[in-house]
C-alpha positions as CSV (number, residue, x, y, z in Angstrom):
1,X,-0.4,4.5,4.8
2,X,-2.5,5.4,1.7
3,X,-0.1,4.3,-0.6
4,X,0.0,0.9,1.3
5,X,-3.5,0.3,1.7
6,X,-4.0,1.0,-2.1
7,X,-1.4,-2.0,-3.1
8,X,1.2,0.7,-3.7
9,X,3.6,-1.3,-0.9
10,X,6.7,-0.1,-2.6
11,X,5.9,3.7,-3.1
12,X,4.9,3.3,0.7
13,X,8.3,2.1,1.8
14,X,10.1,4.3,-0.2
15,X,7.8,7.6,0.9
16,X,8.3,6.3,4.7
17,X,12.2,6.0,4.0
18,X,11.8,9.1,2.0
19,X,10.8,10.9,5.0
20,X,14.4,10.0,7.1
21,X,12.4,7.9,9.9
22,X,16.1,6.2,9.7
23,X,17.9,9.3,9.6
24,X,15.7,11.4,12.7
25,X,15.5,14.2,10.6
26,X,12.1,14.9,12.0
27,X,12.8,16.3,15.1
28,X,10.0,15.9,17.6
29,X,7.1,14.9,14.9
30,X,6.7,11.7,17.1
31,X,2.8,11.4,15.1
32,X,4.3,11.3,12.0
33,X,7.0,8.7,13.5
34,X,4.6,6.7,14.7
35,X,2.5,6.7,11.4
36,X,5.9,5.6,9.6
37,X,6.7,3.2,11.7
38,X,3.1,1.3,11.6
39,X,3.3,1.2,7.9
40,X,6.0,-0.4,7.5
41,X,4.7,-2.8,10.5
42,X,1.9,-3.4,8.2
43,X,3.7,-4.3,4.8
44,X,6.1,-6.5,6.8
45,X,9.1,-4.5,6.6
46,X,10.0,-5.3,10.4
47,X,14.1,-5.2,9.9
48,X,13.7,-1.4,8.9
49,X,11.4,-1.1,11.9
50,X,14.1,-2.6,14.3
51,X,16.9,-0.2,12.3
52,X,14.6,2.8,13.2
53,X,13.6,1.9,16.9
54,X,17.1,2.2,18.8
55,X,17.8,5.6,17.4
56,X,14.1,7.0,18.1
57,X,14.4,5.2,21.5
58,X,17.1,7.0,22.6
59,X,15.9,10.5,21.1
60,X,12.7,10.2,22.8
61,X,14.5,9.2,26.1
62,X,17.1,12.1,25.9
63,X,13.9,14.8,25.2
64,X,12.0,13.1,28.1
65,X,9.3,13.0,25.2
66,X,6.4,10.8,26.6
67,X,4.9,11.2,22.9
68,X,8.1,9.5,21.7
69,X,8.0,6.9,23.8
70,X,5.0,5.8,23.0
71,X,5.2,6.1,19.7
72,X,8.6,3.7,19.8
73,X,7.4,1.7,22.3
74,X,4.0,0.4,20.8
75,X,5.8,-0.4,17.8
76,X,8.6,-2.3,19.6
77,X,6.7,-5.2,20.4
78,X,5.7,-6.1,16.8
């Protein structure tokens, strides 16, 4: 969010990719999910956002994760 807020868009995108929010590779970190997923809500990047959001739905579903779920689903309306 730094790197966004500091008109470093592209670093932020890549750092947020960077940091498999596609791939799940972070487990239950829902906060840092979440932080991921708003950044890129903010630079406009909303195709990777609805890439991300079907995977992390179903993760947070199948871990009965109420963190996760509101992580994915306040970013699912943007």
């Amino acid at each position: 969010m730094a790197m966004a807020l500091t008109g470093r868009a592209d670093a932020a995108v890549t750092t947020a990719m960077e940091a498999a929010l596609l791939t799940g590779d972070l487990g239950s970190n829902w906060d840092t999910r979440a932080a991921l997923l708003w950044t890129l809500i903010i630079l406009e990047r909303f195709d990777s956002v609805r890439a991300a959001l079907p995977p992390m739905i179903d993760s947070a579903r199948s871990d009965g994760s109420a963190r996760g779920l509101i992580a994915v689903y306040s970013s699912l309306g943007c």
